[in-house]
VEXDREN-2710 file (C-alpha; in Angstrom, 1 decimal):
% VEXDREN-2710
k/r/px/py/pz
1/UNK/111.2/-7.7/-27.8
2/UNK/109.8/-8.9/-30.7
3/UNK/108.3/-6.7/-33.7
4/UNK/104.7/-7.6/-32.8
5/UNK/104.9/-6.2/-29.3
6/UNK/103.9/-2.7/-29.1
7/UNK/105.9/0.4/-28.4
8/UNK/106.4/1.2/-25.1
9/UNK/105.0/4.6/-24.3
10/UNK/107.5/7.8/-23.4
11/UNK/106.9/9.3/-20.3
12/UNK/106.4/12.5/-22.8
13/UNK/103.9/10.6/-24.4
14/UNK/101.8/10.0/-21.7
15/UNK/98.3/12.0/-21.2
16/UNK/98.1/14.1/-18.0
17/UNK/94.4/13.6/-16.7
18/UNK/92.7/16.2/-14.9
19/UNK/90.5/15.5/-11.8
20/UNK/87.5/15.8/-14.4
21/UNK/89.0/13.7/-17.0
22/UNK/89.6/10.8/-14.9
23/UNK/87.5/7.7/-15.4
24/UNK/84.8/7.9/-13.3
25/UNK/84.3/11.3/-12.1
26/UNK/81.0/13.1/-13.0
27/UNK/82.4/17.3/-13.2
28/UNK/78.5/18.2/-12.4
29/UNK/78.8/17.0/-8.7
30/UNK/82.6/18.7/-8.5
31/UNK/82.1/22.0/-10.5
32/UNK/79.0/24.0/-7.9
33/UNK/80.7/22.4/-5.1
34/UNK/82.9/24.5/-2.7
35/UNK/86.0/22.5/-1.1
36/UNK/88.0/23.6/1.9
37/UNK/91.2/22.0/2.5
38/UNK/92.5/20.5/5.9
39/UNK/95.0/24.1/5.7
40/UNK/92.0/25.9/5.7
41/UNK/89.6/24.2/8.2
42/UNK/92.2/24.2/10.8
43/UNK/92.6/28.1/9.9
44/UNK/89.2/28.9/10.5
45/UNK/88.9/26.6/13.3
46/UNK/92.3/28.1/15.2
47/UNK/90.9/31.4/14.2
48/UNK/87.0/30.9/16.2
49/UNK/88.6/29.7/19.1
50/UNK/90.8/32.8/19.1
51/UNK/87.3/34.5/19.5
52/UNK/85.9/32.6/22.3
53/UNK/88.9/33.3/24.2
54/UNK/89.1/37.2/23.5
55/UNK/85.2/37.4/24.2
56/UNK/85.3/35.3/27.3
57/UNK/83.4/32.3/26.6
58/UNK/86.7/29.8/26.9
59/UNK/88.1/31.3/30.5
60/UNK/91.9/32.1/30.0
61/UNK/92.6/28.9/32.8
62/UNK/91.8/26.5/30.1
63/UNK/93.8/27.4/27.3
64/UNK/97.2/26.3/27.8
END
């Protein structure tokens, strides 16, 4: 390496970017917005066809 070339940055010395920080992301459309993780939609997906089958819409035959 010659003493023209630039320091190499540290790992320590590298800037963590947050979601809104990063190059390109406008934080008006992500701050109002509500998001619901895959955890979460198959929660509340698992948890409504629970309730079909307890109030008899989805006979007991078809669920396995």
């Amino acid at each position: 390496m010659s003493e023209t070339d630039p320091p190499a940055e540290t790992p320590a010395e590298t800037a963590v970017r947050t979601p809104a920080e990063s190059p390109g992301a406008n934080p008006v459309e992500t701050e109002g917005r509500a998001a619901v993780n895959e955890d979460w939609a198959a929660t509340i997906v698992g948890l409504v066809l629970l309730a079909l089958v307890l109030f008899g819409v989805i006979p007991v035959g078809l669920v396995p």
